[in-house]
C-alpha positions in Angstrom: -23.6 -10.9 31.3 -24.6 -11.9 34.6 -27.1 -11.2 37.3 -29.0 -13.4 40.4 -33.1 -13.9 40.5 -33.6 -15.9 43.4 -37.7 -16.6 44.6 -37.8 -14.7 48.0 -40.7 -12.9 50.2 -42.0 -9.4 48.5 -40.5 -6.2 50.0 -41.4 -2.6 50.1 -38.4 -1.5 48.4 -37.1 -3.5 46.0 -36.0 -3.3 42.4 -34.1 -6.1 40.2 -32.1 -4.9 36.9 -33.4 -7.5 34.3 -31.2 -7.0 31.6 -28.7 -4.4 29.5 -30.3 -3.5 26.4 -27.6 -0.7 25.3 -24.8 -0.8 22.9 -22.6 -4.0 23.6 -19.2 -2.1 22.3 -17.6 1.8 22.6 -19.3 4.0 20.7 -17.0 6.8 19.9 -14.6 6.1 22.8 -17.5 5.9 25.6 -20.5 4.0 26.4 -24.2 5.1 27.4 -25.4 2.3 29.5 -29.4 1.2 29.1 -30.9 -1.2 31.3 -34.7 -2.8 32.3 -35.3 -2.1 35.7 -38.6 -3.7 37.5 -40.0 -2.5 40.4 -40.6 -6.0 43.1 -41.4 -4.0 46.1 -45.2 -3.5 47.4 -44.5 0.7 46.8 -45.0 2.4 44.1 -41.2 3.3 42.7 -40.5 6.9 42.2 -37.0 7.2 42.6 -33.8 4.9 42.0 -30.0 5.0 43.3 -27.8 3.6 40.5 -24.2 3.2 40.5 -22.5 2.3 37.5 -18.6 0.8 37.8 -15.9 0.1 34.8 -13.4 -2.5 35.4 -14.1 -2.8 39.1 -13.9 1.1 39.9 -16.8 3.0 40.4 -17.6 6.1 37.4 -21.3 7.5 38.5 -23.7 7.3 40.8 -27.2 8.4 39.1 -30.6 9.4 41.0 -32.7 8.0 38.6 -36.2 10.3 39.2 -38.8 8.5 37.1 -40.8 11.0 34.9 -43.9 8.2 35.0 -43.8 6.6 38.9 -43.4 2.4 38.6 -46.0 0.5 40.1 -45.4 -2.8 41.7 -44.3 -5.4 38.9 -44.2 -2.4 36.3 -40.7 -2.5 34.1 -39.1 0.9 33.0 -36.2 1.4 30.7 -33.6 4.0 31.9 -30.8 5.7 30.2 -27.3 5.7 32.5 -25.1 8.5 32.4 -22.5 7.6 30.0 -19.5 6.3 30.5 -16.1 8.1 29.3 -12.6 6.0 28.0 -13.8 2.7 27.5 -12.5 -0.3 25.0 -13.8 -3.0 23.9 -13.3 -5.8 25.9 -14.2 -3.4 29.3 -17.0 -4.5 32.3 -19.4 -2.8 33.0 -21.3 -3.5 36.5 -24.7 -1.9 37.9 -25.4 -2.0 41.1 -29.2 -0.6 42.2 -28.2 1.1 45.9 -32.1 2.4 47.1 -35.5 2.7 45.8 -37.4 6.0 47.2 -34.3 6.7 49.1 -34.4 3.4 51.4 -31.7 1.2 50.8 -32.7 -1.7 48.5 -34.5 -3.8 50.6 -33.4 -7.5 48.6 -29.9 -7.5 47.4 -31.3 -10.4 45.0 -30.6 -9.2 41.2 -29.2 -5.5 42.5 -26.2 -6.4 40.0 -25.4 -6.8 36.9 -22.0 -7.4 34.9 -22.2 -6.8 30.9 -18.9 -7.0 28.4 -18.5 -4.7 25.8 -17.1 -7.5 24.1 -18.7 -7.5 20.3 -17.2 -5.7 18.2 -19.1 -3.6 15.2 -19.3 -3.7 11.6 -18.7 -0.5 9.9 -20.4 1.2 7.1 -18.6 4.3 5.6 -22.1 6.3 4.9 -25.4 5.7 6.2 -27.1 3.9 3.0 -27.0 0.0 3.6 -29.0 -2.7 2.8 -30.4 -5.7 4.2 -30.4 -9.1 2.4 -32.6 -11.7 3.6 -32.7 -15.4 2.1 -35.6 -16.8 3.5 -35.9 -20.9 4.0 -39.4 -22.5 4.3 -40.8 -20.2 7.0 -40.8 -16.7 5.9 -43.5 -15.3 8.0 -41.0 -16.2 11.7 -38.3 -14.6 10.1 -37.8 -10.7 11.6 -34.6 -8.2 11.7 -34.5 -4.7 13.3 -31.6 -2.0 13.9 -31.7 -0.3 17.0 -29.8 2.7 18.0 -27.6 3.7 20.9 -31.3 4.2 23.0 -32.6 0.7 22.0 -35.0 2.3 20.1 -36.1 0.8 17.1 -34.9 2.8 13.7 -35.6 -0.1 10.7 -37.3 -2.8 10.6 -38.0 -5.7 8.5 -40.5 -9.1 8.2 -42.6 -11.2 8.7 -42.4 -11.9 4.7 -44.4 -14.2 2.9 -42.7 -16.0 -0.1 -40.4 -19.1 0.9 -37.0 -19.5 -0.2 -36.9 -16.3 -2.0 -34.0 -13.2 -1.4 -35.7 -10.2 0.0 -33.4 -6.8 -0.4 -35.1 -3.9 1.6 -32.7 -0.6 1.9 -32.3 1.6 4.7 -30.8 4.8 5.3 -29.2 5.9 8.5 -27.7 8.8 9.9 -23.7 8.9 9.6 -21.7 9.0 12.8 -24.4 6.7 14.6 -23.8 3.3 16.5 -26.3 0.8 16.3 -26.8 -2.9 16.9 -28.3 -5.1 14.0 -31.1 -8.1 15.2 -32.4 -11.3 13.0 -34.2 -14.0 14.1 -36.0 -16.7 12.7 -38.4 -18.4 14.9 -39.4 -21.5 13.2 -35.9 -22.2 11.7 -36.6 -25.3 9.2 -34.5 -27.5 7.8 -33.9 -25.0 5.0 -32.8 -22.1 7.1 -32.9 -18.1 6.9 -29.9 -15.8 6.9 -29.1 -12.2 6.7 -26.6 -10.3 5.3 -26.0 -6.3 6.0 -24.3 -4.9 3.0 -22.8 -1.5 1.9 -21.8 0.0 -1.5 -21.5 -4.1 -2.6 -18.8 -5.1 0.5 -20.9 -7.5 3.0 -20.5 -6.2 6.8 -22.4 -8.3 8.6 -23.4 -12.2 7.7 -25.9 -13.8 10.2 -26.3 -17.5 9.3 -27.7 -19.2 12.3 -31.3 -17.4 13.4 -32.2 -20.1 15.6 -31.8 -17.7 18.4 -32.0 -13.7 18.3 -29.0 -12.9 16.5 -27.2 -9.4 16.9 -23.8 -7.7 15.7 -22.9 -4.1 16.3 -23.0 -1.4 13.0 -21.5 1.9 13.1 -22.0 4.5 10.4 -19.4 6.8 9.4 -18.6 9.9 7.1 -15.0 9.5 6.0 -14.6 9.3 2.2 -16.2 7.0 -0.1 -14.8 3.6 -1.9 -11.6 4.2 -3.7 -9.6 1.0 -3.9 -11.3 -2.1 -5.5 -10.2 -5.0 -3.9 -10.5 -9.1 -4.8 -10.4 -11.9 -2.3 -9.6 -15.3 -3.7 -9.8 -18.0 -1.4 -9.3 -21.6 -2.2 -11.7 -24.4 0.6 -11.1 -28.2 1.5 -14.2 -29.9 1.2 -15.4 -28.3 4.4 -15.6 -24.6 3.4 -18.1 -23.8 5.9 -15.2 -24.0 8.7 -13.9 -20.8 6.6 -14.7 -17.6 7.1 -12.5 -14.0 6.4 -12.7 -10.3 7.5 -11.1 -7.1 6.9 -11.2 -4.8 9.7 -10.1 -1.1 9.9 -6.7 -1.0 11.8 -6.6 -0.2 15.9 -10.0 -1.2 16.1 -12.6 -3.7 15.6 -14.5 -2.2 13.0 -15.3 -4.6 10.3 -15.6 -3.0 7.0 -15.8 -6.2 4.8 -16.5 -10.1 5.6 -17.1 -13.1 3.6 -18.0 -16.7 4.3 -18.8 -19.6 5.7 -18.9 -21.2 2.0 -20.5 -24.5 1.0 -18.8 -28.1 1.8 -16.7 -28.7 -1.7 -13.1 -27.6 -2.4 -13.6 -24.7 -4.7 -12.1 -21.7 -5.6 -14.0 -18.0 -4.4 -13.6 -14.5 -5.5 -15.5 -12.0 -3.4 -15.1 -8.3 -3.7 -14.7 -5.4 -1.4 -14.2 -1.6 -2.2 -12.2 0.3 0.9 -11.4 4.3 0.9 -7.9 4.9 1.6 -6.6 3.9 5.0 -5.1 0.8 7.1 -6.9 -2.1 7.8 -6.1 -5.8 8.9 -7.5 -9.2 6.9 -8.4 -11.8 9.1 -9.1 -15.3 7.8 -10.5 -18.4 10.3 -10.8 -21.8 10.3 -13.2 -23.1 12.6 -11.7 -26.4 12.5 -8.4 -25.4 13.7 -6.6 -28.0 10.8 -6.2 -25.6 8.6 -7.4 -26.1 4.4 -6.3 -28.8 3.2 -4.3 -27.7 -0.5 -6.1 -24.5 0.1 -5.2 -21.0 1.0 -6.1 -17.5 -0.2 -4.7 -14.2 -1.8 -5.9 -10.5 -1.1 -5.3 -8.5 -4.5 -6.5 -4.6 -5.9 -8.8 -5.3 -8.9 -5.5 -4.6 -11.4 -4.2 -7.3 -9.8 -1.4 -5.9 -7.3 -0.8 -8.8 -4.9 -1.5 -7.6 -1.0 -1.2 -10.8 0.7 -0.7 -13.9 -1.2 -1.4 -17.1 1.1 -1.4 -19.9 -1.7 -1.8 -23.1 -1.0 -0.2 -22.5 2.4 -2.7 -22.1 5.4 -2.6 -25.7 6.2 -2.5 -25.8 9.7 -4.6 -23.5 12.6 -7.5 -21.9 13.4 -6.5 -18.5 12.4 -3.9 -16.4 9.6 -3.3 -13.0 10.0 0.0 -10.9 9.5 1.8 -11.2 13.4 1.0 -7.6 15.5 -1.6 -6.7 13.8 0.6 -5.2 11.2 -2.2 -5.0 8.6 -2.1 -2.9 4.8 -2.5 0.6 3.9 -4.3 1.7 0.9 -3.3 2.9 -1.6 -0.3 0.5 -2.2 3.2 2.6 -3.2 4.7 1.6 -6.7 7.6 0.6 -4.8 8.8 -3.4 -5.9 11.4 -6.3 -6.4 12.8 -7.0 -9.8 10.7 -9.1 -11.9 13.4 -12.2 -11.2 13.5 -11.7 -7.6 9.3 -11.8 -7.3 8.2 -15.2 -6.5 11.1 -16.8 -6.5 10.7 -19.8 -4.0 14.2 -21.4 -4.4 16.2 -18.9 -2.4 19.7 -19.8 -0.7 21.9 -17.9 1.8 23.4 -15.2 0.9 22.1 -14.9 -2.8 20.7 -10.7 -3.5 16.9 -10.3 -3.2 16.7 -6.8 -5.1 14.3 -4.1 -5.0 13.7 -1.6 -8.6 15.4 1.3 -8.4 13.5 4.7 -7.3 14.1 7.6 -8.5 13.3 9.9 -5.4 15.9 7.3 -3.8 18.8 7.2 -6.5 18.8 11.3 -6.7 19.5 11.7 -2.9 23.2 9.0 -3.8 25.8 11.3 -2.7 24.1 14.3 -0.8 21.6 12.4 2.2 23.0 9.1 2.0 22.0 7.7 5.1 18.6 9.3 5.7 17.8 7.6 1.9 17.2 3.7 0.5 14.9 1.2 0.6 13.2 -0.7 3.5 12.6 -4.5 2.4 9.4 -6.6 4.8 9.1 -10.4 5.0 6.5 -11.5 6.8 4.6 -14.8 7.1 1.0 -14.3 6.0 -0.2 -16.9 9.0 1.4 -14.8 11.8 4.5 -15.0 13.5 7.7 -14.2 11.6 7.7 -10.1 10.6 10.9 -8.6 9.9 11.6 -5.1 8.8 15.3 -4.0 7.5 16.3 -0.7 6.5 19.2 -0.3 3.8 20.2 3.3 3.3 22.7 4.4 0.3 25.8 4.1 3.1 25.0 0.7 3.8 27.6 -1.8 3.1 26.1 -5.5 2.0 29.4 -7.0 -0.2 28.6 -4.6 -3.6 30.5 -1.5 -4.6 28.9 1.9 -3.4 26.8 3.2 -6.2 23.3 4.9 -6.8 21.4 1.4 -6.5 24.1 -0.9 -4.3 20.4 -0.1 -1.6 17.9 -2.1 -3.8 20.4 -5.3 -3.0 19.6 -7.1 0.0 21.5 -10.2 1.0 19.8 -13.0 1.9 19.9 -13.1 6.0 22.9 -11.1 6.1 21.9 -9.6 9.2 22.2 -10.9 12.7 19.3 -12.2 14.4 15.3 -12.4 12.9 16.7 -15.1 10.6 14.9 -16.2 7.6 14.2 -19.9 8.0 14.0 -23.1 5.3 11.2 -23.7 3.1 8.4 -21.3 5.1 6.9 -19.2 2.5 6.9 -15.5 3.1 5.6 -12.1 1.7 7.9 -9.6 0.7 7.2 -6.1 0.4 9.6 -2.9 -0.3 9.0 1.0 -0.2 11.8 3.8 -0.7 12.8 6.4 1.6 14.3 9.7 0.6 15.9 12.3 2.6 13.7 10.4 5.9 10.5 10.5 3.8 9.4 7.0 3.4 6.6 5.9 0.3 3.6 3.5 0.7 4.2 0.1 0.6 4.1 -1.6 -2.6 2.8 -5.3 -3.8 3.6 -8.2 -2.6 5.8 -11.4 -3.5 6.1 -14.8 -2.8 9.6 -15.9 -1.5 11.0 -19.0 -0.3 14.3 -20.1 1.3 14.7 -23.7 0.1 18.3 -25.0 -0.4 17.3 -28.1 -1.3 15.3 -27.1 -4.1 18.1 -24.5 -5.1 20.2 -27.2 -6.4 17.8 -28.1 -8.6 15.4 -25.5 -9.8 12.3 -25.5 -11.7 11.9 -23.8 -14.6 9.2 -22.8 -17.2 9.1 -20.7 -20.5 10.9 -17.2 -20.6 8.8 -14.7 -19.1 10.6 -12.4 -18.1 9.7 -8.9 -19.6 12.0 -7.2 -22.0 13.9 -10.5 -22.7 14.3 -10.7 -26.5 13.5 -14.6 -25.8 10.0 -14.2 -24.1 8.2 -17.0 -24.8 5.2 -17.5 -22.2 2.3 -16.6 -23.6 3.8 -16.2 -26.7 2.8 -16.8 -30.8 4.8 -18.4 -32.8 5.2 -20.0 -36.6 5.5 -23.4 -37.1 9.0 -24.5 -38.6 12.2 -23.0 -39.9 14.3 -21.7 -36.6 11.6 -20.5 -35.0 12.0 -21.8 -31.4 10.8 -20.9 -28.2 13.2 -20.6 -25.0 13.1 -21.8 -21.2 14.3 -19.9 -18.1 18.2 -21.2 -18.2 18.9 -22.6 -14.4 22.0 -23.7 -12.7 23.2 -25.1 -9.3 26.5 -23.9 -7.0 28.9 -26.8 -6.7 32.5 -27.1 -5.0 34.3 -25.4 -7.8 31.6 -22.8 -8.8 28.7 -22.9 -10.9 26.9 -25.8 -13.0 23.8 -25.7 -15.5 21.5 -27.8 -16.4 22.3 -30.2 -19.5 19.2 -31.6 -20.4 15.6 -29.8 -20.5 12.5 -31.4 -21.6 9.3 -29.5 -22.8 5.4 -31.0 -22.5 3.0 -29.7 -24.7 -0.6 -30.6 -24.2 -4.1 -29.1 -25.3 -5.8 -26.7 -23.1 -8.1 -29.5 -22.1 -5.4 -31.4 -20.9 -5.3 -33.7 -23.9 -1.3 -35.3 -24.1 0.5 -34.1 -27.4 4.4 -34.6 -27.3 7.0 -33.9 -24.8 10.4 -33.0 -26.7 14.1 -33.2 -25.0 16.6 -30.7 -25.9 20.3 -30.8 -24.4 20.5 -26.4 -23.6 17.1 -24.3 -23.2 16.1 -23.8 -26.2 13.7 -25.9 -28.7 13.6 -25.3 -32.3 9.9 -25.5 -33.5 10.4 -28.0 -36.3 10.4 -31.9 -35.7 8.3 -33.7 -37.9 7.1 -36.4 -36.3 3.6 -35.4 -34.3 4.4 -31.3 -35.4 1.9 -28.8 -33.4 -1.0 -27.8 -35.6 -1.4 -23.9 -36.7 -4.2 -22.3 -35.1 -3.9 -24.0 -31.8 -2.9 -23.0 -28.3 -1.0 -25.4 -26.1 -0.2 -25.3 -22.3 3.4 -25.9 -22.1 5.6 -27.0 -18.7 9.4 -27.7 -19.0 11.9 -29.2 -16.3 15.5 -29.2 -16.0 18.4 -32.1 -15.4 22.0 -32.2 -14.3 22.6 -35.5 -15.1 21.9 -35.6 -18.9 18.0 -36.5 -18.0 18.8 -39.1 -15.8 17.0 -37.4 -13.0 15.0 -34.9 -13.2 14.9 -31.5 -10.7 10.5 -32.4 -10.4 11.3 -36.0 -9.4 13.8 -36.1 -7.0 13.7 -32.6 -5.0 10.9 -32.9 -2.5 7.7 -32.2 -2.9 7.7 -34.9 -6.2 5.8 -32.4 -9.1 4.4 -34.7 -11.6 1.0 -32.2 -13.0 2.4 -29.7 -13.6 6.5 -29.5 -13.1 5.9 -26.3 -12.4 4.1 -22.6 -13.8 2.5 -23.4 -17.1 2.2 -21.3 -20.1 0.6 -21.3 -23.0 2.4 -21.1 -27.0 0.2 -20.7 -29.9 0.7 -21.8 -32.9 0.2 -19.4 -36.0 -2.0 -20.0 -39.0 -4.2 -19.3 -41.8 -4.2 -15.9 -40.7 -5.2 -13.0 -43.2 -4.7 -8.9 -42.9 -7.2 -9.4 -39.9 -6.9 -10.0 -36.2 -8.3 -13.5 -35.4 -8.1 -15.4 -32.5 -6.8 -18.8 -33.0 -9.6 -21.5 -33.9 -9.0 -23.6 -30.1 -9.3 -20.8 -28.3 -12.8 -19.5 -30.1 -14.3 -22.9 -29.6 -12.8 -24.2 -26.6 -14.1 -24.1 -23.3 -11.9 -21.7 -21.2 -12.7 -19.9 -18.1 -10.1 -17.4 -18.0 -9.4 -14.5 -20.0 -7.4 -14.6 -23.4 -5.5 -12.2 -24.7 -4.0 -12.4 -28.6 -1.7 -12.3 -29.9 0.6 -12.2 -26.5 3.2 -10.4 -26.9 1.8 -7.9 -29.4 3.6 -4.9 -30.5 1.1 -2.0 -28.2 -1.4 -1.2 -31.2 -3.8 -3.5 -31.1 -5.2 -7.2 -29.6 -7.9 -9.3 -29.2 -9.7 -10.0 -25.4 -12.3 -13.2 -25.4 -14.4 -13.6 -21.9 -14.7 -17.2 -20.7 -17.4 -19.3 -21.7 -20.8 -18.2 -19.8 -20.0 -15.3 -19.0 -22.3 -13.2 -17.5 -23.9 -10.5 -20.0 -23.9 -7.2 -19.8 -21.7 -4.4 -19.5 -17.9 -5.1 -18.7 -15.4 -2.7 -18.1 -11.8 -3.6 -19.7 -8.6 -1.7 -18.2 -4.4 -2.5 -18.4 -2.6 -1.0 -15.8 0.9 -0.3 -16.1 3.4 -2.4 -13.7 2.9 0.9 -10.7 -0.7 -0.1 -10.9 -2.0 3.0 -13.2 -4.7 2.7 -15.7 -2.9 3.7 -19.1 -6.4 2.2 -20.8 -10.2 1.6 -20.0 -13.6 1.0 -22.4 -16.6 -0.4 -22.3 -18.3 -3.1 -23.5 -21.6 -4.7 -23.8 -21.6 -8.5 -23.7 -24.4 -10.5 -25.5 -25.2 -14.1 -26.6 -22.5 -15.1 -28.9 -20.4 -11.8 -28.1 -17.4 -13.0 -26.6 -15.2 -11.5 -28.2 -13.6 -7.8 -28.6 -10.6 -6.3 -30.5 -9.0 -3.5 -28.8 -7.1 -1.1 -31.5 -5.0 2.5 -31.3 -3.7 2.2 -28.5 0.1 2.8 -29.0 1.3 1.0 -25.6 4.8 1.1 -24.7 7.2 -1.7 -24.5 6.7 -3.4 -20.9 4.7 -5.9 -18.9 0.8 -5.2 -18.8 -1.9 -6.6 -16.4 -5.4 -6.3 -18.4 -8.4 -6.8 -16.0 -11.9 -7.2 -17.0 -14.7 -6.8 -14.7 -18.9 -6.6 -14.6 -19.0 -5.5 -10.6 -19.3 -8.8 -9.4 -16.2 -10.7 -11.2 -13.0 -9.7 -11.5 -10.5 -11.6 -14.5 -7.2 -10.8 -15.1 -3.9 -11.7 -17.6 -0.8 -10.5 -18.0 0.5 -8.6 -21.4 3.7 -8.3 -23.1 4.2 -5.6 -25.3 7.2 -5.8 -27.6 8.9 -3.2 -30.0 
């Protein structure tokens, strides 16, 4: 925004625009311009010539016939005629041409050049509320919302108790565009801040009130919150460089934000609830280096990955899918096989393989190349995005069948190459006879030679396998035995695997207890010398050799994994157990902060859930969700002091993975289930 007020000699006709006091962003695909226009000249102001210009092109030239006539030095507050087709980012210029019908007689301040260049928040629905945290001056501290006229339609402050949260709500009429203003004018040492939230999901987070602070806020009517979403980010020590957004897709409109955090490396979970639709995440670091070890993952509340940045946003300012090509709620059941999700050791050439569909597989044989499976990898910090479409006449090296579409082969494609050891995001939906599905969850994939000739490994976990031992129970002894995922490397004349495998057991507090060698992947549960004890859970990581434990695939494949070798699961031990479901003694006393589930793998009936340690009471809600992402259970609970604890029973679940999720509104905790026949 700019405009000229120069000192000069007082004219008859004269008028300056002072400022633009209108919207500062398209409201519904226009703009009505409002400006303060004083009257300089010695003659009383009656009538004013305004032209109003977008993007250097004139629109409308308005004779502005003042109801109440301006005396010399008097201000007045017109409304422009408004302005059709504009975007955000477009200029808007005012130019005053005559006053009373003679020219303007001072060209000093005739102009002015505003952006439409901040983009709203949007609330679906009119209800929101305003959060004030007030520091040690609460009587300077003030907010307002104006509406498209400037005019004043909620307000809040001066308050009187320091450092205290002040929630006022405020209801406004759907459809509307308005602009948001909080200031606080003694801003302490302990400052004030604001937040504008809706239905729980923050919109709008004004930190610094040292000067008037203002966003846009547009109310809509679409269709209430449907998808329950998590965002998980992990900080550096300087979290308040980070910040994140979700905006609706094509526009601005931000319908969820979060951030900055405190100065510690810590791990976040905020929550935001979206109807269905298309949006974008944004995340920033206002450092531009990145966070250090950290990164961040955007899940639905039953745990359906939508963009999973682990541990990788370690360089930049911003991350972001590349062209704005954002997510679209709610997610398809579409997905890659269990083996091929998250596997991060990929090499040329190998099958990355999507789950058969059954809309897909009955159109084999009669639409064959209007029907398959379309297969995204994209970077979650931007750049790479690559889209490839596999129909049923598709050849990619395997015999023509039903499924040969779910098989992609590893950059076996010309151009848009995937390239070594940058993590990306996969994603797969079916398309029959033309008609594609929704997206469905993200993966985790890697293309990492290196590490492909000597894998990590970790307990069996891979549903259905009559080996599963992650997360498993077990009895001491005899030839019970619990088994590792069995890895091999390609050499010059075929195939090799592993020889040697060792397995660390330690307490969940990290305590050291053994660490065992066996020469194949399995370990028989029976050495005597330092035995696990019954009733106890243990966290156990294994690793793989080719050299008969020589070397080791952690030590001497870059990055060197020392704590852990790699994904850690737990085993517990079995004991002193009666005709009653008890939860094992260390996990009733320990300390954890993550949800347990036993016995896991149970056989569907019935299973015991303990909340962490200080969690907060009140009323959870406990659902499982089948592997599409349906609810197949939900109750109710009430959590008191010494309550932790609750046995779920009759509920005949089917063999398969489960994801159980418990949740009081605010937190969100989740674990995987195996249900065996």
């Amino acid at each position: 925004m700019s405009s000229g007020l120069a000192a000069s000699a007082q004219t008859n006709y004269d008028a300056k625009i002072l400022e633009y006091t209108g919207l500062k962003y398209p409201c519904a695909g226009g703009a009505t311009p409002v400006v303060r226009i004083k009257n300089i000249g010695t003659q009383t102001m009656s009538g004013c010539v305004v032209e109003t210009w977008k993007n250097g092109l004139q629109v409308n030239s308005f004779d502005w016939q003042l109801a109440v006539p301006a005396l010399s030095g008097e201000t007045r507050q017109p409304t422009l005629p408004a302005v059709p087709n504009v975007q955000l980012g477009d200029d808007l210029e005012f130019r005053i041409i005559s006053v009373n019908t003679v020219p303007d007689e001072d060209a000093d301040g005739n102009i002015l050049t505003v952006e439409l260049d901040q983009a709203p928040a949007s609330a679906i629905g009119g209800d929101v509320e305003v959060e004030v945290a007030l520091g040690e001056d609460p009587g300077s501290v003030t907010w307002s919302v104006k509406n498209s006229l400037n005019v004043v339609v909620a307000s809040g402050g001066p308050y009187e108790d320091a450092n205290s949260t002040v929630t006022e709500n405020i209801n406004l009429p759907p459809g509307g565009c308005y602009t948001f203003y909080a200031e606080d004018a003694l801003r302490s040492v302990a400052a004030s801040s604001a937040k504008v939230k809706r239905a729980g999901n923050t919109l709008i987070h004004a930190t610094d009130l040292s000067s008037l602070y203002s966003k846009g806020l547009t109310t809509g009517s679409g269709g209430g919150c449907t998808n329950n979403l998590e965002f998980t980010i992990t900080t550096d020590a300087l979290g308040s460089e980070n910040r994140w957004e979700i905006v609706v897709q094509g526009t601005e409109a931000v319908v969820c934000t979060g951030g900055p955090f405190t100065d510690e490396a810590q791990t976040l979970s905020e929550m935001c609830c979206l109807p269905d639709g298309c949006y974008l995440l944004r995340v920033y670091d206002n450092g531009g280096d990145g966070i250090a070890g950290g990164g961040y993952v955007l899940r639905t509340a039953g745990g359906q990955r939508i963009i999973d940045n682990t541990v990788n946003f370690s360089s930049g300012s911003f991350s972001a899918i590349n062209n704005n090509e954002g997510f679209c709620l709610p997610l398809g059941t579409d997905r890659l096989i269990y083996t091929s999700c998250d596997k991060l050791d990929w090499r040329n050439n190998e099958y990355i393989v999507a789950n058969p569909s059954d809309a897909v597989t009955s159109e084999f044989g009669s639409n064959n190349a209007n029907s398959g499976y379309q297969i995204w990898f994209y970077d979650p910090n931007g750049g790479y995005s690559f889209r490839r479409f596999q129909s049923h006449s598709t050849p990619n090296g395997l015999t023509m069948s039903a499924t040969r579409a779910c098989h992609f082969k590893i950059n076996g494609w010309s151009g848009n190459q995937l390239q070594e050891t940058v993590l990306y995001n996969v994603r797969v939906r079916g398309r029959a006879n033309g008609a594609y599905a929704e997206w469905g969850p993200a993966c985790r994939m890697k293309l990492d030679t290196q590490r492909a000739q000597c894998p990590l490994t970790k307990l069996m976990d891979v549903p259905g396998n009559v080996h599963y031992s992650c997360g498993s129970s077990r009895d001491w002894g005899g030839s019970n035995r619990i088994v590792a995922r069995p890895v091999a490397r390609v050499t010059n004349n075929g195939s090799q695997n592993a020889n040697r495998y060792q397995f660390r057991f330690r307490l969940q507090d990290g305590t050291p207890v053994t660490t065992r060698t066996s020469n194949n992947y399995i370990l028989l549960l029976n050495w005597p010398s330092n035995p696990l004890v019954p009733g106890t859970t243990y966290n156990v990581d294994v690793r793989a050799s080719f050299d008969g434990g020589i070397t080791w695939c952690t030590d001497h494949i870059l990055p060197v994994l020392t704590d852990p070798w790699g994904d850690v699961c737990t085993l517990t031990i079995n004991g002193g157990g009666g005709g009653e479901l008890r939860m094992p003694v260390r996990e009733i006393q320990g300390t954890s902060t993550r949800l347990v589930l036993y016995p896991n793998p149970n056989q569907g009936g019935e299973f015991m859930l303990r909340l962490p340690t200080g969690a907060e009471l009140g009323t959870w809600t406990i659902d499982i969700h089948d592997l599409t992402g349906k609810v197949v259970h939900s109750t109710r609970t009430t959590l008191v002091e010494g309550g932790d604890t609750v046995v779920l029973r009759s509920m005949s679940l089917g063999t398969g993975m489960y994801v159980v999720s418990a949740t009081n509104g605010v937190a969100v905790l989740t674990e995987r289930m195996v249900v065996h026949p």
